[in-house]
C-alpha positions as CSV (number, residue, x, y, z in Angstrom):
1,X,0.0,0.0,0.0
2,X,1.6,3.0,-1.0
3,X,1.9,6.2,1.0
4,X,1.3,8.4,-1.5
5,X,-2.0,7.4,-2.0
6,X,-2.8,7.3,1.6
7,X,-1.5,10.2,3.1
8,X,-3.5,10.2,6.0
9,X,-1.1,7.2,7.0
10,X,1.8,9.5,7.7
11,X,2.6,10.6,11.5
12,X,1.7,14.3,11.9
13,X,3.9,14.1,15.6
14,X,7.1,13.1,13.1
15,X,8.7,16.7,12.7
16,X,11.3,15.5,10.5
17,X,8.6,15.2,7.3
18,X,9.0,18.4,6.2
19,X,12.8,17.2,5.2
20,X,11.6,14.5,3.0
21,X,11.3,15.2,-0.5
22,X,7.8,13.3,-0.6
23,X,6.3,15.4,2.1
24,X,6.1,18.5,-0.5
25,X,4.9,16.0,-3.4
26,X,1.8,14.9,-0.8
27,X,1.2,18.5,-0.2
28,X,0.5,20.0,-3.5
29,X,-1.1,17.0,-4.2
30,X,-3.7,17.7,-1.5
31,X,-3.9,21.1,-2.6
32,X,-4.5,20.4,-6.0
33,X,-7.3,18.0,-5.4
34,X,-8.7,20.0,-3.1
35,X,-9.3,23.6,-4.4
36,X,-10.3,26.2,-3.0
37,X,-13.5,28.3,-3.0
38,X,-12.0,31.2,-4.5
39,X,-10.1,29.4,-7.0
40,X,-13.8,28.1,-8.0
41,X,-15.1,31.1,-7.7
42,X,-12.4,32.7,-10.1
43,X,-13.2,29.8,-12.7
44,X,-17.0,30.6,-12.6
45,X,-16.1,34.2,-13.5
46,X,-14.0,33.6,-16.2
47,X,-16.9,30.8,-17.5
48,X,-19.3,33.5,-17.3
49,X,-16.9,36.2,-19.1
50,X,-16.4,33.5,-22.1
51,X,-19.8,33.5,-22.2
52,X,-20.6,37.1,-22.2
53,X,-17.8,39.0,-23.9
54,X,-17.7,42.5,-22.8
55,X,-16.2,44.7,-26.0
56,X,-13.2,46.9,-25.0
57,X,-13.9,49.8,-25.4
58,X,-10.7,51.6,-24.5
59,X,-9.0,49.6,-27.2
60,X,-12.0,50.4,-29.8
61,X,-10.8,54.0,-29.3
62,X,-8.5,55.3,-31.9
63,X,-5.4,56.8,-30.5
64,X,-4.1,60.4,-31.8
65,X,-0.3,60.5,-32.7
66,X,-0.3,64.0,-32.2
67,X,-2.2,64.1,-28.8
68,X,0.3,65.3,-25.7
69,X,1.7,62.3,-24.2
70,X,3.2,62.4,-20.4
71,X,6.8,62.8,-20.2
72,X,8.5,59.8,-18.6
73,X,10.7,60.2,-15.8
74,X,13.8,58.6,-15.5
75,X,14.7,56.4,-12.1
76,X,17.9,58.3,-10.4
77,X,20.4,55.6,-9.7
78,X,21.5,55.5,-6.1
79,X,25.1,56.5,-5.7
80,X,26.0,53.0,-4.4
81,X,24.4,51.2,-7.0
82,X,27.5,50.6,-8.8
83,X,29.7,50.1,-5.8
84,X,31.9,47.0,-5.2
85,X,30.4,44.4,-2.7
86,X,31.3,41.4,-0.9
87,X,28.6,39.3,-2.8
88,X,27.0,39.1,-6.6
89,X,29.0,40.2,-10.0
90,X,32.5,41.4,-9.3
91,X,33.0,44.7,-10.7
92,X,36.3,45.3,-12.6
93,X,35.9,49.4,-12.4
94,X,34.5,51.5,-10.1
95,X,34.8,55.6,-9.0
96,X,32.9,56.8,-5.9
97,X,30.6,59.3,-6.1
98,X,29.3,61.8,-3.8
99,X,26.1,60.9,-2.1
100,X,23.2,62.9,-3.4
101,X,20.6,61.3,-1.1
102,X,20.0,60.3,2.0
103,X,20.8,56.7,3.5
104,X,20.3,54.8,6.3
105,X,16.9,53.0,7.4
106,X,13.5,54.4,7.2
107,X,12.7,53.9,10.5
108,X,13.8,55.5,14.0
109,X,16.1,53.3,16.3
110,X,14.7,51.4,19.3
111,X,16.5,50.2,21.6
112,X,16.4,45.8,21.7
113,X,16.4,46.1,17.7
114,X,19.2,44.1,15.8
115,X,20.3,41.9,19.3
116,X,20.8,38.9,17.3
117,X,19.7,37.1,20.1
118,X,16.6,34.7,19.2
119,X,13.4,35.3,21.6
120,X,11.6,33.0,20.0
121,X,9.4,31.0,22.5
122,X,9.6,26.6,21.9
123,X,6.4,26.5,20.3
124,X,7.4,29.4,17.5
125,X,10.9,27.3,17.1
126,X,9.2,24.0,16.8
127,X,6.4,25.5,13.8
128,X,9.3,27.3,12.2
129,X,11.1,23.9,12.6
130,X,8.1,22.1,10.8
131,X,7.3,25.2,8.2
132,X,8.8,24.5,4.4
133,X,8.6,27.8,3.6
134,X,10.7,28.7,6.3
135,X,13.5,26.1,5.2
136,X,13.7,27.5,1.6
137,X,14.4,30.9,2.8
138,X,17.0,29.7,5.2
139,X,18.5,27.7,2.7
140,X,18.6,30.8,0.4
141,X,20.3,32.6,3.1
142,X,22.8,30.2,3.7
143,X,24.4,29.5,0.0
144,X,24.0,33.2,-0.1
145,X,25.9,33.4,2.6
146,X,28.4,30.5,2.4
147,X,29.3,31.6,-2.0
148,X,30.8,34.3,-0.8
149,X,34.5,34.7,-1.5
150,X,36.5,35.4,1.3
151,X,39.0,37.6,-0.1
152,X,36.3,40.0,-2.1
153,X,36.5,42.9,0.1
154,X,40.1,42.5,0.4
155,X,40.4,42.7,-3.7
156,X,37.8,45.7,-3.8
157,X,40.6,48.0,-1.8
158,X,42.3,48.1,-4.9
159,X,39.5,50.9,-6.3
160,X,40.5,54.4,-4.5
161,X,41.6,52.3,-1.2
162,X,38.2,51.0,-0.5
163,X,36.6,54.6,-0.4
164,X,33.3,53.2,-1.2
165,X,31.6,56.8,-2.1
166,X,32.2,60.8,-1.2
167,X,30.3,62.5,1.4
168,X,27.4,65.0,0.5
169,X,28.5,68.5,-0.6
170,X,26.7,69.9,2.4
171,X,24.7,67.8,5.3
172,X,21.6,66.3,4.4
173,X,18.0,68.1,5.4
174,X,16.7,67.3,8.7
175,X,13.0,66.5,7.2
176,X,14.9,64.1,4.4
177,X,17.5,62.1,6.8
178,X,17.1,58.8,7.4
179,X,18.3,57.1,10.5
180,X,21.4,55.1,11.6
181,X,20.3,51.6,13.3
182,X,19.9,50.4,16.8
183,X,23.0,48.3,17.3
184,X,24.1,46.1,20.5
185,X,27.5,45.2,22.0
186,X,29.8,45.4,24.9
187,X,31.5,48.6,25.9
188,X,34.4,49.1,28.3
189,X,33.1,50.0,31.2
190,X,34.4,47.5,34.5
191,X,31.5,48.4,36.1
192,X,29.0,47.1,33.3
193,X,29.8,44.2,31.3
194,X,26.8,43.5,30.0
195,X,25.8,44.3,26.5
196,X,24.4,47.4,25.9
197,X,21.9,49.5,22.9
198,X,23.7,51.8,21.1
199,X,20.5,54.2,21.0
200,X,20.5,55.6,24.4
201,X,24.3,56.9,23.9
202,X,23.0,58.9,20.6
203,X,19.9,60.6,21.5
204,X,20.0,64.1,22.4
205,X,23.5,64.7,21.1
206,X,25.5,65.1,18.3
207,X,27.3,62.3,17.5
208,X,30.4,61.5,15.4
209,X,30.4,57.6,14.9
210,X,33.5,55.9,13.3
211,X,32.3,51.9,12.4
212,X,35.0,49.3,11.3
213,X,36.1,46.0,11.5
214,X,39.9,45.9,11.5
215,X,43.1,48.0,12.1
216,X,43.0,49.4,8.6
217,X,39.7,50.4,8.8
218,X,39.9,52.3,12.1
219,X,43.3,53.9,10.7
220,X,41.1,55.2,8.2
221,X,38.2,56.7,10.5
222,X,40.8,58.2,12.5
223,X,41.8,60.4,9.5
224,X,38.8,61.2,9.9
225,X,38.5,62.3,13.4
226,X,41.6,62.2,14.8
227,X,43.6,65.8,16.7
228,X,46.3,64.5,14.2
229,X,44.5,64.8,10.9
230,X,41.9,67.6,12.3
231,X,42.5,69.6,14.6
232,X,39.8,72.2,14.1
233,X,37.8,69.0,14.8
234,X,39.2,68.6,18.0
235,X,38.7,72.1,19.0
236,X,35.4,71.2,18.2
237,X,34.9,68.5,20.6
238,X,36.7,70.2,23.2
239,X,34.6,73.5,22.9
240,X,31.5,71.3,23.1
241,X,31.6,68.5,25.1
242,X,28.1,68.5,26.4
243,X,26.6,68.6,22.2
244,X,29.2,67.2,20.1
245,X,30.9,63.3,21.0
246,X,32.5,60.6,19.8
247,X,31.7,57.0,19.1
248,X,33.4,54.2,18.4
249,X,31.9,50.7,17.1
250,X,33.8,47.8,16.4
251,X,32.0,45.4,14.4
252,X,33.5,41.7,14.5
253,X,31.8,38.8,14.0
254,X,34.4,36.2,14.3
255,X,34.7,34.3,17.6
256,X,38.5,34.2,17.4
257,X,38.9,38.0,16.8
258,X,36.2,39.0,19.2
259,X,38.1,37.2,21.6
260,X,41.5,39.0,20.7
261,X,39.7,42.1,21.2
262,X,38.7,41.4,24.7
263,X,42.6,40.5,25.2
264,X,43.5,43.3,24.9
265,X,40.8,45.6,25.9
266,X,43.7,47.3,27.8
267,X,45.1,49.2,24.9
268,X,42.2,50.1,23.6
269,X,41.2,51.4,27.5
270,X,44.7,53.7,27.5
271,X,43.7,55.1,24.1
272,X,41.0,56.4,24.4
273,X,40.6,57.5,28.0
274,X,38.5,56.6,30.9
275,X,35.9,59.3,29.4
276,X,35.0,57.5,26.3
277,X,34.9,53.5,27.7
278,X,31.5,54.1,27.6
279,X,30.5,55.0,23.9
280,X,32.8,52.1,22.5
281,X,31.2,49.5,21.7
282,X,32.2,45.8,20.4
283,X,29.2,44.4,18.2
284,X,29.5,40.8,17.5
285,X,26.3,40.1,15.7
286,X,22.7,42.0,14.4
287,X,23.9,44.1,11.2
288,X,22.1,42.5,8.8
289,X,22.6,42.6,5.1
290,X,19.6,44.9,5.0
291,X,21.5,47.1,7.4
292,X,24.7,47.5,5.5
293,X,22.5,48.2,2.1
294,X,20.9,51.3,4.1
295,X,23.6,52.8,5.7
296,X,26.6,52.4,2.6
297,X,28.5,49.2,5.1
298,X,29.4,47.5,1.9
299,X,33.3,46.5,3.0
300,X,34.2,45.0,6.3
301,X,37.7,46.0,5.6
302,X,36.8,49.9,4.9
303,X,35.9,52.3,7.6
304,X,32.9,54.6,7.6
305,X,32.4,57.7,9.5
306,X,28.8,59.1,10.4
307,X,27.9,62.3,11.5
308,X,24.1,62.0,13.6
309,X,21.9,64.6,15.2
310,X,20.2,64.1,18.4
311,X,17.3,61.9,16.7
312,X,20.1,59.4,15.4
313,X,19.5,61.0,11.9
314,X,22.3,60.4,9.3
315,X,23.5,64.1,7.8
316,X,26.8,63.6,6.9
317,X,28.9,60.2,6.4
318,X,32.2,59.5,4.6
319,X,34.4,56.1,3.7
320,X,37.8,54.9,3.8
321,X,40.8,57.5,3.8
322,X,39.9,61.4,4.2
323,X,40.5,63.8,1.8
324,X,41.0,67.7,2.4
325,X,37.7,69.0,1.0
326,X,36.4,66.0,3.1
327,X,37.7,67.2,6.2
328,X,37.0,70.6,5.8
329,X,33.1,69.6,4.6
330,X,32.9,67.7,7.9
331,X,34.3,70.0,10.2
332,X,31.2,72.9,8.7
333,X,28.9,70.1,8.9
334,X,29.8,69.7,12.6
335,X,29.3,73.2,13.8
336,X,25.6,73.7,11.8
337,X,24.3,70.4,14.0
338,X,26.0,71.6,17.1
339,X,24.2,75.0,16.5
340,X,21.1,73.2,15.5
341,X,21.1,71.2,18.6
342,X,22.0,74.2,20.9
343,X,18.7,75.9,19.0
344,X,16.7,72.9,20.4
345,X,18.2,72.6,24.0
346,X,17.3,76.5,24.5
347,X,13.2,75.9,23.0
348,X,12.8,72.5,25.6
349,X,14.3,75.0,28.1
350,X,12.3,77.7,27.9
């Protein structure tokens, strides 16, 4: 007696069906013998439309060549559209362009977004265990993720030292900005070890966020940022400590590295003083591939600077090594957010 003739036969407590090739062959099976009421409802229709042909009367209407015709408007390419990634067609040339839109993600950041952790209860694990849908979407995800080639963004340094695209000529509207995700990770701090949001440290200030994932990259924020490379930048930070700040987030994903990091967690204390062990934060997992499509993270070996208002809004950001009209655009972008945010704390005040 075959099963497939009697699939009522089959154990419904056996969770492992939904691995076996016949399990999807018995289900479209039962679906297609079964149909349901809309699909007969949709049949009757058309029956009755065969029967009663409607002319067309749109098409019976003779069309004037010299009638006015809307204009059609051409899509504008993203500035990152043609930008090297870690994943799909290599690209053999490439030159950065200046970012004339906004990125980042469409909505604001709250704080428990992007964990990584899995709050799933056992019930919700053990239907997503069972669901096929499920499995052909995390199979997708996983030769996505596993064709990768591991030196790609390695090779991609070779166009303009990884500088993926140019920063805006001037910082972005406040109305038009998008905003810079919710991340989570450890900080320095001895007296909390726990992992922490990155959204609480943003709010209400101006911040200057450097992200990267290796020595280089960080080399390349701190041209950026650094009292070396800018000094009227400094003075900046100095002048305004209770507006403008820094932040540092180190995104690493391997085990092996994260666990160099906390090695020597020292270093990285003595550098950047006891002031700042707060707002630097190691991220281990949560940026998504979504994520690093919104906010221009296309290289792990590239760093990226971001300049944020007080809402976590995205007005300025740059990539890889800094240039001088770079520097000089950053430094002008700085002081309008710090005077914008100085406009806002003196309106709550009064």
């Amino acid at each position: 007696m075959s099963l497939a003739r009697r699939p009522r036969l089959l154990c419904l407590l056996c969770q492992t069906r939904a691995f076996h090739p016949s399990y999807r062959i018995l289900a479209e099976q039962r679906s297609s013998a079964t149909p349901s009421p809309s699909a007969a409802t949709e049949k009757a229709a058309t029956a009755i439309t065969t029967a009663n042909p409607t002319p067309n009367i749109q098409s019976a209407k003779p069309t004037d060549p010299k009638a006015p015709q809307s204009p059609t408007v051409a899509p504008t390419l993203s500035p990152l559209e043609d930008a090297p990634r870690s994943y799909g067609k290599r690209v053999e040339k490439f030159t950065p362009k200046p970012l004339t839109r906004p990125i980042g993600m469409r909505n604001p950041p709250q704080p428990g977004e992007n964990t990584g952790i899995d709050l799933r209860t056992l019930k919700e694990r053990r239907d997503d265990f069972a669901n096929y849908e499920k499995h052909l979407k995390r199979r997708q995800e996983l030769t996505s993720k596993f064709s990768r080639p591991y030196f790609r963004d390695w090779g991609n340094l070779k166009f303009h030292k990884g500088k993926t695209f140019y920063p805006p000529p001037r910082p972005f509207k406040k109305d038009l900005s998008l905003f810079f995700p919710n991340l989570y990770g450890r900080t320095l701090l001895k007296s909390h070890v726990a992992p922490r949001d990155t959204t609480p440290t943003l709010l209400n200030k101006v911040s200057l966020v450097s992200v990267f994932s290796s020595v280089w990259a960080e080399n390349q924020t701190r041209t950026f940022t650094s009292a070396e490379s800018s000094p009227d930048l400094d003075a900046l930070l100095r002048q305004h400590p209770d507006v403008l700040q820094r932040v540092w987030i180190n995104v690493e994903e391997n085990t092996l590295k994260a666990w160099l990091i906390r090695l020597f967690v020292g270093g990285i204390r003595r550098r950047i003083g006891e002031p700042n062990w707060g707002r630097y934060f190691v991220v281990r997992k949560g940026i998504s591939d979504d994520i690093r499509e919104s906010i221009g993270l296309l290289n792990s070996s590239v760093g990226y600077t971001y300049l944020l208002d007080g809402e976590c809004r995205i007005r300025w950001a740059g990539s890889g090594l800094c240039e001088e009209h770079e520097r000089e655009g950053l430094v002008k972008a700085a002081q309008r957010l710090v005077e914008e945010q100085r406009n806002i704390v003196k309106r709550e005040v009064s």
